[in-house]
N, C-alpha and C positions, 0 to 999 in steps of 0.2 A: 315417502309419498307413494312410491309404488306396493309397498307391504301396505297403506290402509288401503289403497284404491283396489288389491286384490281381497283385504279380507272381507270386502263391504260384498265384491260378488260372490266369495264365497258365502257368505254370511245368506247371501241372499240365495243360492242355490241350495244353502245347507233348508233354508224357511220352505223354498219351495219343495224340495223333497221331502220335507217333515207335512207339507198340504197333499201331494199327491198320493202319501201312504196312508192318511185320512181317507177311510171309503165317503167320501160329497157324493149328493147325488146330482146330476149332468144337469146343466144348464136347458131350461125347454127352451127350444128351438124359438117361441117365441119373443124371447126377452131379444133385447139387443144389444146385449155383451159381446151374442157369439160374431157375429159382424165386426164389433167394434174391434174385439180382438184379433179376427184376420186381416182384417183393414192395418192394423200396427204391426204385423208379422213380417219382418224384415224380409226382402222382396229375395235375399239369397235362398234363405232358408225353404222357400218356398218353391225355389228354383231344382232343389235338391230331391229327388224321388222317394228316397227314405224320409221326408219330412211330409209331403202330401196327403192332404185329408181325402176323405174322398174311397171308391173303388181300387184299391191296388190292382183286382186283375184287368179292370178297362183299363188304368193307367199304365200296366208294363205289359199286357199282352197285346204283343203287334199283331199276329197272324187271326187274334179273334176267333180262338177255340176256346175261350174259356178254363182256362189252365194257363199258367207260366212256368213255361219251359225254361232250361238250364242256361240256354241263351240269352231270354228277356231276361233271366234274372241277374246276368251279368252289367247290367250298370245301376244296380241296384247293390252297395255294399255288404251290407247285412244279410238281406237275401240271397247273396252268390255265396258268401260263407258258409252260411249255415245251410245251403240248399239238400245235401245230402241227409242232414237230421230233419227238415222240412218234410226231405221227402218221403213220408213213412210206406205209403203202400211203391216204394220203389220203382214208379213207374217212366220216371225221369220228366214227370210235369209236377207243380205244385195245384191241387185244388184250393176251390176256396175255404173246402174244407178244413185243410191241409195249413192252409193258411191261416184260419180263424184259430185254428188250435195251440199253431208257433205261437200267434201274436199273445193269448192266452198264456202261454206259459212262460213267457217273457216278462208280459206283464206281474204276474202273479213274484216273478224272480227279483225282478225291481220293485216288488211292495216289499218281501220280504228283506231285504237291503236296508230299505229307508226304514221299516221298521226295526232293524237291526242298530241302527246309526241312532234313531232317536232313542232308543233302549240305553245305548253307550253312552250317549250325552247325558241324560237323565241318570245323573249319580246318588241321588237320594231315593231312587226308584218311588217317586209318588205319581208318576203317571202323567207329569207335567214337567214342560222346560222353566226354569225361572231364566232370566236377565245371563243370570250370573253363568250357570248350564249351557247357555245357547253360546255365550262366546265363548266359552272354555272348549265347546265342539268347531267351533267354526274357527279358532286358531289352531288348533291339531290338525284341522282337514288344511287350513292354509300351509302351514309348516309341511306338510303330505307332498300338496299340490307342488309347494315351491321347489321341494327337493326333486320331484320328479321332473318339472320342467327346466331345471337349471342342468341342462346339459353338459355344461364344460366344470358344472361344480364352482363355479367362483365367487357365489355366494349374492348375481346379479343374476337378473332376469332381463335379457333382452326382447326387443319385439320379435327378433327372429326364433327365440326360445321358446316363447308365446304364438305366435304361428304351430310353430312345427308340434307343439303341445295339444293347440286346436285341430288341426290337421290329424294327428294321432287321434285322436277322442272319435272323429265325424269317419274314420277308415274302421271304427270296430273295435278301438285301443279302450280301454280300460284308463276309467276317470282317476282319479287324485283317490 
């Protein structure tokens, strides 16, 4: 039970990555998906400052100089990591400059991934997943995921395994 209930969300994370490496173009501000969909964004996720839409520098700069310093960027996971590669003209603030260009090159590193992933899947290289291609990637990436998260090796996956797997992933850890 637990091996389908986990390939179904891998399955379904492998769909979404395969949609987000797709260049779409952005939902106008007028339809009302974008609502519908913050409206259902689980209230944790939300909670979490690397998850927030929105200005990043209004939301982590306290002192309101328009820059986030080494400080603010400290409860911010991603951002206290990488703040030294952030921070290119070494001034010890991130602009938003600064910042627009990380998120840039971030972005551009996880298309290239997902495009990677679906390239690997697609074994006939015709440029499409069939049926058959899309679970043959999404049981490799589960068999991946389950190895990683089974920490004592015994071949179970505990909630606690599952925790500490999520927990890894949201601190900067490297997915499945």
């Amino acid at each position: 039970m637990q091996v389908k209930v986990i390939t179904g969300l891998v399955a379904g994370l492998f769909a979404a990555g395969i949609a987000i490496a797709q260049s779409t173009p952005p939902v106008p501000a007028s339809t009302s998906a974008a609502p519908a969909a913050a409206a259902t964004a689980p209230a944790d996720r939300m909670a979490r400052p690397h998850h927030r839409h929105g200005n990043p520098i209004a939301q982590l700069d306290k002192d309101k100089d328009g820059a986030i310093s080494r400080a603010e960027a400290a409860d911010h996971p991603l951002l206290s990591k990488g703040f030294d590669a952030a921070d290119t003209n070494k001034d010890g603030k991130l602009s938003k400059e600064e910042l627009q260009a990380t998120h840039d090159a971030m972005r551009s590193k996880h298309q290239e991934r997902h495009e990677a992933s679906f390239k690997a899947a697609d074994k006939d290289g015709d440029g499409a997943l069939s049926l058959q291609e899309a679970e043959a990637a999404a049981r490799e990436r589960t068999a991946r995921m389950f190895e990683r998260l089974d920490a004592n090796k015994d071949g179970k996956l505990t909630q606690e395994e599952m925790r500490a797997g999520r927990g890894h992933h949201h601190k900067g850890g490297k997915a499945g």
